[in-house]
Every structure is written in C-alpha cells, then in structure tokens.
N, C-alpha and C positions, 0 to 999 in steps of 0.2 A: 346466250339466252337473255330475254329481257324480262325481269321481275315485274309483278302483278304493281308491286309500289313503284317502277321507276315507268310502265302505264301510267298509273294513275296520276303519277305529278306533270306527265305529258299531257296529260287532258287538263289539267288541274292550270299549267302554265299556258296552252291555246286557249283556256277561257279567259285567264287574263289578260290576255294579246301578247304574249310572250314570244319570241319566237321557238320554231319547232325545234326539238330535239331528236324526236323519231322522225319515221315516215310509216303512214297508214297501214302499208302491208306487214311492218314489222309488228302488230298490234294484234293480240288475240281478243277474243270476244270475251266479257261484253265494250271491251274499251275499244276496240275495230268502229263498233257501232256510234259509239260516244263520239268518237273523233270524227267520222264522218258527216251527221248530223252539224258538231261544230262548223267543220270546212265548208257546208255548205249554209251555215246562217254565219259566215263571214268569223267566228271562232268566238265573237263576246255574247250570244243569248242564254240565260238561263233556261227561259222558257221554252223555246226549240230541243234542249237537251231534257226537260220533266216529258216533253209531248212525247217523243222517242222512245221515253223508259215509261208511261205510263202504263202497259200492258207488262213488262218485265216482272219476274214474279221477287226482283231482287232488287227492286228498286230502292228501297229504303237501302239497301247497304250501299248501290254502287254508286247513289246520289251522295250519301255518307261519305265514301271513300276520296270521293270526288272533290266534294266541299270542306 
C-alpha cells in the first residue's frame, strides 16, 4: 500500500521535474487528481495545480501538503 506522505512527495517531486516514482493508477484521490492535472500542464505549473483544487473543499491542506 502506498502512504498518503509517499503521494504527496510523488506530486511534490513531478512538480519539480523530478522523475516519477509512481504511476497515476497507483494514486488515491485527491493526489490521482493532482497528478493528473500535472501530466497534463507538462508537471512544472503551480497554477494549473491551484485551478484544479480551487473548488476542493481541502484545498488549503492538500495545497499544504503539497508545497
């Protein structure tokens, strides 16, 4: 099973162009979502990743988590 923290450093290292250590299906939501959005703004925008979460009612944490 993959921990919520070893998610988040996965999203955490594709925003900083790192390469992948998951793969997308192994990702529960809301980090499914997160990494998606990356893969498709090429894995470095911050702001493709706020657009994505600005309806999330969790945002402040998983932006948190994130950053």
């Amino acid at each position: 099973m993959i921990t919520e923290r070893m998610q988040v450093q996965a999203i955490a290292d594709k925003l900083a162009g790192l390469p992948a250590k998951l793969k997308a299906g192994e990702l529960s939501e809301p980090w499914a979502t997160c990494w998606r959005v990356l893969e498709s703004s090429n894995g470095t925008t911050n702001q493709a990743l706020l657009e994505a979460l600005k309806d999330e009612p969790e945002r402040e944490r998983i932006v948190g988590a994130i950053l």
